[in-house]
ZADO-1210 file (C-alpha; in nm, 4 decimals, padded with zeros to 6 digits):
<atoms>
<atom x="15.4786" y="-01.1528" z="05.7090" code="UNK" pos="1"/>
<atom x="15.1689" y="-01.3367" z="05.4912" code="UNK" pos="2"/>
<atom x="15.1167" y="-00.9942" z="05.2767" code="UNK" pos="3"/>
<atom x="15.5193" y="-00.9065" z="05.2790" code="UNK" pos="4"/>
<atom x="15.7330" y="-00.9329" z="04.9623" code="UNK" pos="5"/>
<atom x="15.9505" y="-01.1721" z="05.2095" code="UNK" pos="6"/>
<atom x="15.6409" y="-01.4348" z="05.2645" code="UNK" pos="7"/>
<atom x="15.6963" y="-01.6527" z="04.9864" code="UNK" pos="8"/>
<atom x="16.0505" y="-01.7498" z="05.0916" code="UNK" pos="9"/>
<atom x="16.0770" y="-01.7623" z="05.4861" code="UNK" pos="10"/>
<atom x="16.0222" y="-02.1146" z="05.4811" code="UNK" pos="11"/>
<atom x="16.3435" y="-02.1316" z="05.2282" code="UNK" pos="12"/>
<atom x="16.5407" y="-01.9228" z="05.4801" code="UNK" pos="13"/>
<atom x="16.3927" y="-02.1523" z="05.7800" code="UNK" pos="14"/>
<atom x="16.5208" y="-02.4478" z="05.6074" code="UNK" pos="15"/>
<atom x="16.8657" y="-02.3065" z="05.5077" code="UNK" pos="16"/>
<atom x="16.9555" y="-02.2285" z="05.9105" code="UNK" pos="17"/>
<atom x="16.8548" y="-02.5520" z="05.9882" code="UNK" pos="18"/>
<atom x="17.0746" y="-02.6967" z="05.7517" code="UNK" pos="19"/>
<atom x="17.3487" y="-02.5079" z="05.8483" code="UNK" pos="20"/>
<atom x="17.2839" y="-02.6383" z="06.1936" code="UNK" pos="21"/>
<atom x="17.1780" y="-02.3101" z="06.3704" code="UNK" pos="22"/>
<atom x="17.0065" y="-02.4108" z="06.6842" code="UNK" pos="23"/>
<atom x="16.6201" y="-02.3449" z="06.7246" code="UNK" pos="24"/>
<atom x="16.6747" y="-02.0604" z="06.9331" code="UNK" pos="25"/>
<atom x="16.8869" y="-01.9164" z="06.7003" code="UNK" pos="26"/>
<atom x="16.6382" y="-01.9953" z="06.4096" code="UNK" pos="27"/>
<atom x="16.3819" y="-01.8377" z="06.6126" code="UNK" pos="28"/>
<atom x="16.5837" y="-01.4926" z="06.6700" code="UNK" pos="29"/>
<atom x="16.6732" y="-01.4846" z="06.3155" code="UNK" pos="30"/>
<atom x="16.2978" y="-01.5128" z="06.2231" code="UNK" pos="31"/>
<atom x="16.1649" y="-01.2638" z="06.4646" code="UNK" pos="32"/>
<atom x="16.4570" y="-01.0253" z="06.2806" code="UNK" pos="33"/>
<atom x="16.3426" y="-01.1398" z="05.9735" code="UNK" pos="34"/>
<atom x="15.9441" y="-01.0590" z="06.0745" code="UNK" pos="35"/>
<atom x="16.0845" y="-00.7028" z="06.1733" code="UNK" pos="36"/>
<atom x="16.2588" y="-00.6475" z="05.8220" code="UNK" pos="37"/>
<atom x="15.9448" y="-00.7337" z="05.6263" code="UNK" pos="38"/>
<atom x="15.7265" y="-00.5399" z="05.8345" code="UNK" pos="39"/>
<atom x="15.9714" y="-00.2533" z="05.7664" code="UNK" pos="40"/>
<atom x="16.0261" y="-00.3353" z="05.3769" code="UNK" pos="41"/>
<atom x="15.6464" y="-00.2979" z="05.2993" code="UNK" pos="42"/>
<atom x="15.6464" y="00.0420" z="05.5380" code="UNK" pos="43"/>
<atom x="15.8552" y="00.2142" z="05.2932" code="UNK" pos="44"/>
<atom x="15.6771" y="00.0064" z="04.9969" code="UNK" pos="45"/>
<atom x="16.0447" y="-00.1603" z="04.9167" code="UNK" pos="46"/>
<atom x="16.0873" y="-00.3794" z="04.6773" code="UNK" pos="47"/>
<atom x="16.2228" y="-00.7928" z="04.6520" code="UNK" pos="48"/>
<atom x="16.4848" y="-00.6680" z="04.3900" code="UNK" pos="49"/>
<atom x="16.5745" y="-00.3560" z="04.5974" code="UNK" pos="50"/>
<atom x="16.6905" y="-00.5568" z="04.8755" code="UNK" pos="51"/>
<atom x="17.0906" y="-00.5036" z="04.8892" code="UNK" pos="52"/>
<atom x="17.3581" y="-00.4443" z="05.1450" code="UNK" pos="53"/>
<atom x="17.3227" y="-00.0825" z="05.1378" code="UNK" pos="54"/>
<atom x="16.9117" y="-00.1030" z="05.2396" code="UNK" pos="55"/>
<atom x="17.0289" y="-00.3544" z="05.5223" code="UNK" pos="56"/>
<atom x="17.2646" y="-00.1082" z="05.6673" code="UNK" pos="57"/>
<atom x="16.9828" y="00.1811" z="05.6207" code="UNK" pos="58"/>
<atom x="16.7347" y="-00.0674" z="05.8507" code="UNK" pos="59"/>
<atom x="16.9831" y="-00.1126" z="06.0983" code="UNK" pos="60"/>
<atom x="17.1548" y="00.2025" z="06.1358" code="UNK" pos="61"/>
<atom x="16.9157" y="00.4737" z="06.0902" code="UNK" pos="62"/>
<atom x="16.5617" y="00.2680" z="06.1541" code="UNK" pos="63"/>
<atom x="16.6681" y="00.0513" z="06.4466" code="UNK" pos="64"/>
<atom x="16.7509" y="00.3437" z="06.6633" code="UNK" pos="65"/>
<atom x="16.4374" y="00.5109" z="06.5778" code="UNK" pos="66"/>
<atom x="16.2156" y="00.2179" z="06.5772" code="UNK" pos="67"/>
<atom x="15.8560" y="00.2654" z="06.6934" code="UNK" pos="68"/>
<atom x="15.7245" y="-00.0118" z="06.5532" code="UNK" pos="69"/>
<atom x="15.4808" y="-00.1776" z="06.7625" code="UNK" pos="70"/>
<atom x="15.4859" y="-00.6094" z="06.8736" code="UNK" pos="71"/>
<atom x="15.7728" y="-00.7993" z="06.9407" code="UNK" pos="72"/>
<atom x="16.0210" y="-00.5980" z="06.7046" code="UNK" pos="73"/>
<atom x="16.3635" y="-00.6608" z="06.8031" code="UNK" pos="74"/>
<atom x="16.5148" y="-00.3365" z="06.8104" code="UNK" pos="75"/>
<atom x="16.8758" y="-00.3366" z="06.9263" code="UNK" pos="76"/>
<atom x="17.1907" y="-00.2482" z="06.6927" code="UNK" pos="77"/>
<atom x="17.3338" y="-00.5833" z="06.7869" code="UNK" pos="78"/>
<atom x="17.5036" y="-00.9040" z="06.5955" code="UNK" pos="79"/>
<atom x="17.1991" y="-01.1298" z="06.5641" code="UNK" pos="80"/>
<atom x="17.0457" y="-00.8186" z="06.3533" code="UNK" pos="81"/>
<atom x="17.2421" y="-00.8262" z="06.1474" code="UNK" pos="82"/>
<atom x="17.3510" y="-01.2075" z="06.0888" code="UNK" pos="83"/>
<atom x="17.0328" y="-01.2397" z="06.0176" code="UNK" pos="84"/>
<atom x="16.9758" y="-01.0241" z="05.7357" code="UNK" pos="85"/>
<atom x="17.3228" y="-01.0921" z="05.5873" code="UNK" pos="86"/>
<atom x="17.1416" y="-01.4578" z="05.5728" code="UNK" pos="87"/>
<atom x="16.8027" y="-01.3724" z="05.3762" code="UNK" pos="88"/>
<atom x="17.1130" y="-01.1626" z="05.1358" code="UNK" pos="89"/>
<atom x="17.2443" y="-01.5116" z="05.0774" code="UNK" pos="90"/>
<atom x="16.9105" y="-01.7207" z="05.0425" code="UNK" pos="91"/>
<atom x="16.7614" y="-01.4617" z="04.8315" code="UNK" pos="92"/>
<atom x="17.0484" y="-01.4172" z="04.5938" code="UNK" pos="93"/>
<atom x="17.0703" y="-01.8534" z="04.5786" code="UNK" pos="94"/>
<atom x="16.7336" y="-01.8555" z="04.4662" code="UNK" pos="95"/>
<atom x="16.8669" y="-01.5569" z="04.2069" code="UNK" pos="96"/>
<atom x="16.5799" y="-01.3411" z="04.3562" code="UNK" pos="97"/>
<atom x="16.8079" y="-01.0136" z="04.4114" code="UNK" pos="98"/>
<atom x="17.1088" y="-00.9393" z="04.1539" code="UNK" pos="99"/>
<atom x="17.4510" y="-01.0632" z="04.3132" code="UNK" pos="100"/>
<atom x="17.6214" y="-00.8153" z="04.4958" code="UNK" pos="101"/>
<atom x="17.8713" y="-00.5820" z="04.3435" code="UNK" pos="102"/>
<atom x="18.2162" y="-00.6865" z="04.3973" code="UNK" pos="103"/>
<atom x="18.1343" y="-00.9973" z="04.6267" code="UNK" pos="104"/>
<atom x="18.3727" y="-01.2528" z="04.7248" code="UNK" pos="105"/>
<atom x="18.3614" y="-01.5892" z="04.5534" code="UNK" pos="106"/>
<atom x="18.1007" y="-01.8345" z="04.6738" code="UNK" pos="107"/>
<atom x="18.3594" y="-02.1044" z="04.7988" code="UNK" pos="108"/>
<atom x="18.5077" y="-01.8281" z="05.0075" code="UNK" pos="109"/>
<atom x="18.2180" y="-01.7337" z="05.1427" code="UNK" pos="110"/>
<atom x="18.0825" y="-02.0520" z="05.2209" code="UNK" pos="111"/>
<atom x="18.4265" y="-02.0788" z="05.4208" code="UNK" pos="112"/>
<atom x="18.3407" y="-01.7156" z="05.6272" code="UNK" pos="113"/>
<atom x="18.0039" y="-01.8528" z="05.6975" code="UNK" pos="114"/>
<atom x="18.1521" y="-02.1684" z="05.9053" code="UNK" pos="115"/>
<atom x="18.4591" y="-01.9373" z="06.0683" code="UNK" pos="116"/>
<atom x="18.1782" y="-01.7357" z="06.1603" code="UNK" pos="117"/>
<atom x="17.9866" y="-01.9147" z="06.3222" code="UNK" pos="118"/>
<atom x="18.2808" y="-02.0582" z="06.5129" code="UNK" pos="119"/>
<atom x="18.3771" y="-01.7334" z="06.6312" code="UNK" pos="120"/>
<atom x="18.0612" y="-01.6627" z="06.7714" code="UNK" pos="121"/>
<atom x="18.0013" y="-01.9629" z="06.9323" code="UNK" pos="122"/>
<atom x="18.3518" y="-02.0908" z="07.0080" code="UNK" pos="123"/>
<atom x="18.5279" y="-01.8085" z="07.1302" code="UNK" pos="124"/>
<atom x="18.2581" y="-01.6082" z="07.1812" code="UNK" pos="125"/>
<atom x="18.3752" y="-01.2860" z="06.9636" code="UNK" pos="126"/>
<atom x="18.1882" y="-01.0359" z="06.9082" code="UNK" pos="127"/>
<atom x="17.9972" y="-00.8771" z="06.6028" code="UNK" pos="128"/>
<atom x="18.2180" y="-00.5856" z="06.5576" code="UNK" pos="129"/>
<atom x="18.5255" y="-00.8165" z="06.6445" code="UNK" pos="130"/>
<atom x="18.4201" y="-01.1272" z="06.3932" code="UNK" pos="131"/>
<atom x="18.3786" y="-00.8682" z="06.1197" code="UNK" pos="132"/>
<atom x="18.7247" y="-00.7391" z="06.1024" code="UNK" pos="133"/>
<atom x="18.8598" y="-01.0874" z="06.1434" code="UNK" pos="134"/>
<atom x="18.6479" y="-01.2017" z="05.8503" code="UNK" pos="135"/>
<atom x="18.7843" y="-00.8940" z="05.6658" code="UNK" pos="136"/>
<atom x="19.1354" y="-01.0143" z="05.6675" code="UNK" pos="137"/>
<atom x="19.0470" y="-01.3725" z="05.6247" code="UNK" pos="138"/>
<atom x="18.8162" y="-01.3092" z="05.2912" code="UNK" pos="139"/>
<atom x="19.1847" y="-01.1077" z="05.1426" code="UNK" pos="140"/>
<atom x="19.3790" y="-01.3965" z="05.2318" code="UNK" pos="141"/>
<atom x="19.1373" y="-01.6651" z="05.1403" code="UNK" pos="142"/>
<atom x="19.0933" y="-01.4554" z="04.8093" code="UNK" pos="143"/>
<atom x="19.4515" y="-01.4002" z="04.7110" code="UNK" pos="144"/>
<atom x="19.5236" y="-01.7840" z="04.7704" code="UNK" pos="145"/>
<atom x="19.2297" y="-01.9456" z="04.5984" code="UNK" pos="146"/>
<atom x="19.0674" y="-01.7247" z="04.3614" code="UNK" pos="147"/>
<atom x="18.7033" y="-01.8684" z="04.2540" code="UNK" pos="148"/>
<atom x="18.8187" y="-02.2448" z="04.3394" code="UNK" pos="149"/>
<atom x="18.8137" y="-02.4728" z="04.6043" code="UNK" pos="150"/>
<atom x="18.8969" y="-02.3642" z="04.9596" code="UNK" pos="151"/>
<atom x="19.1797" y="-02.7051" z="04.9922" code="UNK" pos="152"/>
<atom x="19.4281" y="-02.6347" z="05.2725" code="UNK" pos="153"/>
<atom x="19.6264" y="-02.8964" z="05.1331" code="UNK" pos="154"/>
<atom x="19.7593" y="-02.6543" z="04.8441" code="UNK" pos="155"/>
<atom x="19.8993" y="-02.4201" z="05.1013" code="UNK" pos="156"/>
<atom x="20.2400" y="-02.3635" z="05.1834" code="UNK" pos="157"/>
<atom x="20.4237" y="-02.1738" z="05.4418" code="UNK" pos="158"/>
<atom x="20.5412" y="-01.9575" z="05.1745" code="UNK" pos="159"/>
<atom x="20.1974" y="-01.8287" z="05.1046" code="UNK" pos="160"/>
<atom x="20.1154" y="-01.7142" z="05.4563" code="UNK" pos="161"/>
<atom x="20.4527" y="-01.5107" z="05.4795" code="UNK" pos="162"/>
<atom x="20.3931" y="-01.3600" z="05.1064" code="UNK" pos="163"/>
<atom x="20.0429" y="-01.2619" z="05.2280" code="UNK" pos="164"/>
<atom x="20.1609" y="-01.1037" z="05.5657" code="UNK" pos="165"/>
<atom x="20.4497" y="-00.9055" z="05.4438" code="UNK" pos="166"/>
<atom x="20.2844" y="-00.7954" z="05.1419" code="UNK" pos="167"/>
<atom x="19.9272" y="-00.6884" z="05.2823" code="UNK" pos="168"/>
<atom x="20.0892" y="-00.5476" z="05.6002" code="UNK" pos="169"/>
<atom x="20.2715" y="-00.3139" z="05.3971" code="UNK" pos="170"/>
<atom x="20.2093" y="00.0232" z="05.5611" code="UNK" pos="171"/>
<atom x="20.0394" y="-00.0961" z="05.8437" code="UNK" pos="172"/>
<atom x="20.0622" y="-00.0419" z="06.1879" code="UNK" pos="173"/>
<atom x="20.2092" y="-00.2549" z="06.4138" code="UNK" pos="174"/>
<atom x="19.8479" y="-00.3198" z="06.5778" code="UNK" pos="175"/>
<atom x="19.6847" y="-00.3956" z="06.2501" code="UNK" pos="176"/>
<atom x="19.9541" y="-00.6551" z="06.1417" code="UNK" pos="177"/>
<atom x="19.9074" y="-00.8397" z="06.4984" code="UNK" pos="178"/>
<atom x="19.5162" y="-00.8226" z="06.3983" code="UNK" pos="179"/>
<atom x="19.5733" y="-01.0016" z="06.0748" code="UNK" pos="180"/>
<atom x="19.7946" y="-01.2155" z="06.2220" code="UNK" pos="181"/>
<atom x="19.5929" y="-01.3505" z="06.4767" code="UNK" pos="182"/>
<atom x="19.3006" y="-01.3967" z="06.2543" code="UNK" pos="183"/>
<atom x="19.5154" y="-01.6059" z="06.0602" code="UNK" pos="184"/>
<atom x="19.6495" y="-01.8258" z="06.3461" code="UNK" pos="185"/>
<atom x="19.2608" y="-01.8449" z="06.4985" code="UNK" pos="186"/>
<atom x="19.1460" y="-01.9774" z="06.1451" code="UNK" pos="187"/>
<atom x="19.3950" y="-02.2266" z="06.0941" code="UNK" pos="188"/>
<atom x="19.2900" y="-02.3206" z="06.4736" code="UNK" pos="189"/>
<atom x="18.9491" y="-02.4147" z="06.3875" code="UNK" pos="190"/>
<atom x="19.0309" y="-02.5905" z="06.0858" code="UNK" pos="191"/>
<atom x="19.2474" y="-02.7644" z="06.2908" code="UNK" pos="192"/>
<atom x="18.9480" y="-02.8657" z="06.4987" code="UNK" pos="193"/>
<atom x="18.7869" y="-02.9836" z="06.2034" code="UNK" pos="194"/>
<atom x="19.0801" y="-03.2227" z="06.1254" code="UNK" pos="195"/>
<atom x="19.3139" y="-03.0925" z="05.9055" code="UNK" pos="196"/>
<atom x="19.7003" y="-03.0729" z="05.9901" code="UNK" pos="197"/>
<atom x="19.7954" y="-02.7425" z="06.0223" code="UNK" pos="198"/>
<atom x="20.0447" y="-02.7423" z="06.2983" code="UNK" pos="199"/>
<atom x="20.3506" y="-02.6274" z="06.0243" code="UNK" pos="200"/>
<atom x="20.0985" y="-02.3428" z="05.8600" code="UNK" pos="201"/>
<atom x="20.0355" y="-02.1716" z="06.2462" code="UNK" pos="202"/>
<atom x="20.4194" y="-02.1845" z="06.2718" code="UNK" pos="203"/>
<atom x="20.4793" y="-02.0134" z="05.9561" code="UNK" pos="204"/>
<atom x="20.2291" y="-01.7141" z="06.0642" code="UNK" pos="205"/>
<atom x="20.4996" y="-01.3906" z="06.1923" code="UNK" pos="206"/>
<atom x="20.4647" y="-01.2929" z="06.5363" code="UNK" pos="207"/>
<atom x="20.4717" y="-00.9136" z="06.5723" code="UNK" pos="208"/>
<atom x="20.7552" y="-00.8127" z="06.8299" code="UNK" pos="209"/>
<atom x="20.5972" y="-00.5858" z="07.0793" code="UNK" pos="210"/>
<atom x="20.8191" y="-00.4490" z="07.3035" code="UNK" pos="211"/>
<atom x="20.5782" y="-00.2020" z="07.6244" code="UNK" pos="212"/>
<atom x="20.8327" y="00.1006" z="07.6047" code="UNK" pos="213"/>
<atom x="20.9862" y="00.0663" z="07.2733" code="UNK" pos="214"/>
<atom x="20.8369" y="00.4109" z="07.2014" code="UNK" pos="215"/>
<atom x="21.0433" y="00.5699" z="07.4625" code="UNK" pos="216"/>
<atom x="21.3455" y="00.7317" z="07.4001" code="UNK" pos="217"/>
<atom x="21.6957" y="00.5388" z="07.4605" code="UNK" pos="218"/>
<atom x="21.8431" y="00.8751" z="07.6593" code="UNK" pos="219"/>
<atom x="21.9120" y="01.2067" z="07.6269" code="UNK" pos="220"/>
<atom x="22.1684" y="01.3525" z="07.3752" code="UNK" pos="221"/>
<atom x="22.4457" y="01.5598" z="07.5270" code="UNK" pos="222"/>
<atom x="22.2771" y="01.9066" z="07.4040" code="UNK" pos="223"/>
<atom x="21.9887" y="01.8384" z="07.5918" code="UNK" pos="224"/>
<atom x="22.1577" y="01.7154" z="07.8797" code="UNK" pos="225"/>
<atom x="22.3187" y="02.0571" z="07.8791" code="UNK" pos="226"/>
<atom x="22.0260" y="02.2084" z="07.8518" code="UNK" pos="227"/>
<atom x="21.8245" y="01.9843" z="08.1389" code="UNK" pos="228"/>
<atom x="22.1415" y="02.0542" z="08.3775" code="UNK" pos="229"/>
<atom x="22.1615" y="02.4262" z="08.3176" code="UNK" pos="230"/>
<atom x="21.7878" y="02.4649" z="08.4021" code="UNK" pos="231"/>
<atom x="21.8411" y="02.4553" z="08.7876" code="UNK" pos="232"/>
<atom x="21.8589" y="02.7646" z="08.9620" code="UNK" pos="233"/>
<atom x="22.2027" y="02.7724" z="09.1902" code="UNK" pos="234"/>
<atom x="22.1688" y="03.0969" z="09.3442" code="UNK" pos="235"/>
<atom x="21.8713" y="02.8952" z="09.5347" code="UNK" pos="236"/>
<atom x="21.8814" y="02.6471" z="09.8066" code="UNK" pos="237"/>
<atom x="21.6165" y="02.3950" z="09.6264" code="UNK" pos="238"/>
<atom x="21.8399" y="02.4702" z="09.3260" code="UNK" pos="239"/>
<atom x="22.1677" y="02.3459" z="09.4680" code="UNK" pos="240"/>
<atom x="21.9777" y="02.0812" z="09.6259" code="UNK" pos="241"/>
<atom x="21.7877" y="01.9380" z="09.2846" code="UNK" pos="242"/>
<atom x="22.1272" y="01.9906" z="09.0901" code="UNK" pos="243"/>
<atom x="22.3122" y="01.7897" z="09.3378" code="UNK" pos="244"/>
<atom x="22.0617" y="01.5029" z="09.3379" code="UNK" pos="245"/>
<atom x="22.0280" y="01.5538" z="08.8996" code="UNK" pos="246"/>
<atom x="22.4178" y="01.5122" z="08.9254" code="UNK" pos="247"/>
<atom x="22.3943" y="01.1779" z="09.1157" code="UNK" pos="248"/>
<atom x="22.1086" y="01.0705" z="08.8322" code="UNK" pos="249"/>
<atom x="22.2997" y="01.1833" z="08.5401" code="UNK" pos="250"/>
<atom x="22.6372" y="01.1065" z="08.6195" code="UNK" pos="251"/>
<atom x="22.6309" y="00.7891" z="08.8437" code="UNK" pos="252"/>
<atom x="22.3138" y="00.6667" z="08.6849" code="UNK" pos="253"/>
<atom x="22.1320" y="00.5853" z="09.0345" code="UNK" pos="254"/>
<atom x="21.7620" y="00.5761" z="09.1009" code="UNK" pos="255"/>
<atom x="21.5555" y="00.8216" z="09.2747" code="UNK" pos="256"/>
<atom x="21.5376" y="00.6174" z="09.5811" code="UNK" pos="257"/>
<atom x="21.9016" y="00.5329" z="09.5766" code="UNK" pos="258"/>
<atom x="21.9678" y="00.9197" z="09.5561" code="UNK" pos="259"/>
<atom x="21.7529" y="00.9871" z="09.8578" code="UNK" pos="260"/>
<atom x="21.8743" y="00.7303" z="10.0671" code="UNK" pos="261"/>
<atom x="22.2193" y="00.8453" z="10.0567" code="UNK" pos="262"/>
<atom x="22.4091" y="00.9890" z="10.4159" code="UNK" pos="263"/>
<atom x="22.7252" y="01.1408" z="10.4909" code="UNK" pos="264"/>
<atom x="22.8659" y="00.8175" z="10.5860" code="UNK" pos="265"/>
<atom x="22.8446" y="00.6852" z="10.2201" code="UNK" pos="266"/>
<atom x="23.0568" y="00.9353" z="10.0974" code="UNK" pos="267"/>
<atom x="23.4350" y="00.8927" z="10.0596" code="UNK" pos="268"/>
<atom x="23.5699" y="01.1979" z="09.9966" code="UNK" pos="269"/>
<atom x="23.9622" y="01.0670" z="10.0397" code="UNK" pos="270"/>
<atom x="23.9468" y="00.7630" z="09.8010" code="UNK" pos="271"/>
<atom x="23.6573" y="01.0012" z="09.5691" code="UNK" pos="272"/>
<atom x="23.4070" y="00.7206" z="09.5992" code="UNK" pos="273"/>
<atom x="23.0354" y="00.6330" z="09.7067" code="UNK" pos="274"/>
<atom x="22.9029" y="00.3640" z="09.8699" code="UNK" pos="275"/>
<atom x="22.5730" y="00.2302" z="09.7557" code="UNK" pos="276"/>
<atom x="22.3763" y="00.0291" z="09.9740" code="UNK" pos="277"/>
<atom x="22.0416" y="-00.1664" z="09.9395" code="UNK" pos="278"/>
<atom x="22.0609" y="-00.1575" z="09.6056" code="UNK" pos="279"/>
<atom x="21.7863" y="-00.4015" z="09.4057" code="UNK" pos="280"/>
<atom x="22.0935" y="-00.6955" z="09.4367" code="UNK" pos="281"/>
<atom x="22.0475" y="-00.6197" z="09.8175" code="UNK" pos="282"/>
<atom x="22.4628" y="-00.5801" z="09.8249" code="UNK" pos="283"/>
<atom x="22.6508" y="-00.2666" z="09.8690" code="UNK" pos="284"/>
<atom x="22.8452" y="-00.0865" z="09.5631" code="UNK" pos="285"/>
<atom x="23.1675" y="00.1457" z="09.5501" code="UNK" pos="286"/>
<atom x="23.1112" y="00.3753" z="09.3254" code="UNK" pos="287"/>
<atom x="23.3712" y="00.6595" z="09.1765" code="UNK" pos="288"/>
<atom x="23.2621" y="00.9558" z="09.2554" code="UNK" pos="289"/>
<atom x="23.2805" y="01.2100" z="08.9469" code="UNK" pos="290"/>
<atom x="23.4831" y="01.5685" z="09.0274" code="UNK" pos="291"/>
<atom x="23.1578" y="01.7575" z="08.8858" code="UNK" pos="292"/>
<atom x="22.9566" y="01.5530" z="09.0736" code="UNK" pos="293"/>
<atom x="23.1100" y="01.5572" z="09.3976" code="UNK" pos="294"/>
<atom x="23.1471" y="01.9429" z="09.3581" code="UNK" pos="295"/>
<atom x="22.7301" y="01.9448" z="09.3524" code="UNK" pos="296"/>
<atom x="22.6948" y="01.7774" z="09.6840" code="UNK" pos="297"/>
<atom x="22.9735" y="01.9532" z="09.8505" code="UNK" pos="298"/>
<atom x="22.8406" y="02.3375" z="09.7311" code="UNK" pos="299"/>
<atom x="22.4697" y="02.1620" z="09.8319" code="UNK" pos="300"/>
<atom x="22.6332" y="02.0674" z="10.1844" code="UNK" pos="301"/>
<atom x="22.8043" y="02.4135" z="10.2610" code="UNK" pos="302"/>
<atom x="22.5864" y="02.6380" z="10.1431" code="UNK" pos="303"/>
<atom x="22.2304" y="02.4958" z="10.1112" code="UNK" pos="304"/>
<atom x="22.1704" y="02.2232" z="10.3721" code="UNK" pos="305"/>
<atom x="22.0097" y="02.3581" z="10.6821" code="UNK" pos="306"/>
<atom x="22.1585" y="02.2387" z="10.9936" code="UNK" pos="307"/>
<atom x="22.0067" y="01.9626" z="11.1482" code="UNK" pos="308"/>
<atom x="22.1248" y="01.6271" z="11.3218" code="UNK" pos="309"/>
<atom x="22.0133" y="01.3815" z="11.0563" code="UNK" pos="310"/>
<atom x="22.3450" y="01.2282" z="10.8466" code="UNK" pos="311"/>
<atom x="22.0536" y="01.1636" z="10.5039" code="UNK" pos="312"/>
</atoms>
């Protein structure tokens, strides 16, 4: 890096992971990344003041996969890539070497995505993809509470997590809401490990119902039960026989396996019931036995059923 427009401030960037308590192997990655980026910078005869987010995502996404560079270049569209550069962004524009970016989040806010960064990385082991959508939502909400001052947890209330939720997950999906959510809850986790009280702000964060087969439909309507019973073909043996067993679904509301575990024996044809046994309860049920129903089986038993000796 000794000839690159980079050279005169790696030992800046060096000393601004250290502070920040990356560990030497980390330091060391971020360099190497850093070593890569130069190399690449006076390549295309770049600039110091052309450096920007838009040329880091130009590096990564359309030189990385293409690299040929020669050495110890590390190559792979990954996290560390990426942290690193979004680093150098930040040393470079703290010495006012590059302009600041366009629409950037205020520094205090920042500062505070840097450290719930780095926890999710290390703590619960997130990854890149993952920690950027969580830092997404937490940069609005962070943004919308403090403005340009302070990040103090003691000036927020309950109230202001609700607010946030209902008015940010307006239009959302159910999925995204749970995302934002549980970025909340995980933030107010960590500063939790760092020793503030937060138990009554993680209570005050909504939990998303989510219900597996709330999509499903509740039933049919009576049209298209109409429609579902007329389908079967009478005139056929397997017609008589599905209608029959539809009838027992429909109009008893039994399941499949209590349908085809019923025998002659269970029918009552006196007293117009049905006796269910081995039901889920493991007990035996008397069931009425519907006209239109009973009709089904009996045209099924007298003109469809082959003979046989089984009672099923």
């Amino acid at each position: 890096m000794e000839q690159s427009v980079l050279s005169s401030h790696v030992s800046t960037y060096a000393s601004y992971l250290s502070e920040h308590r990356y560990s030497a192997n980390t330091v060391g990655f971020y360099l190497h990344c850093l070593a890569h980026f130069s190399h690449w910078l006076a390549k295309m005869k770049i600039g110091l003041r052309q450096i920007n987010e838009v040329l880091v995502q130009r590096f990564i996404m359309v030189h990385l996969p293409a690299c040929n560079c020669a050495g110890r270049c590390r190559k792979k569209q990954d996290g560390t890539v990426s942290a690193a550069l979004r680093h150098l962004l930040r040393v470079l524009r703290l010495k006012r070497c590059i302009p600041p970016r366009v629409g950037s989040v205020p520094s205090a806010v920042q500062a505070e995505l840097d450290r719930f960064d780095v926890y999710l990385e290390r703590v619960c082991g997130l990854a890149s993809k993952t920690r950027l959508l969580r830092l997404h939502y937490l940069s609005k909400f962070l943004t919308s509470i403090f403005k340009c001052g302070p990040i103090d947890l003691a000036l927020l209330k309950p109230r202001d997590i609700e607010q946030f939720v209902t008015h940010h997950g307006e239009g959302c999906t159910r999925g995204s809401i749970q995302v934002m959510c549980s970025c909340l809850r995980t933030y107010l986790r960590f500063r939790a490990f760092e020793g503030d009280r937060t138990e009554a702000l993680i209570a005050a964060v909504p939990r998303v119902p989510h219900w597996r087969l709330a999509s499903l439909p509740k039933g049919l309507t009576g049209q298209e039960l109409k429609q579902f019973l007329a389908a079967f073909d009478r005139t056929t043996v397997d017609g008589r026989r599905n209608y029959a067993m539809a009838r027992c679904l429909v109009d008893l509301g039994l399941r499949v396996g209590e349908v085809a575990r019923l025998k002659l024996e269970n029918f009552d044809w006196r007293q117009g019931t049905l006796q269910i046994v081995g039901t889920k309860g493991r007990r035996a049920d008397i069931l009425p036995l519907p006209v239109e129903t009973g009709r089904a089986i009996v045209q099924y038993l007298r003109h469809a059923r082959p003979k046989c000796t089984s009672r099923s």
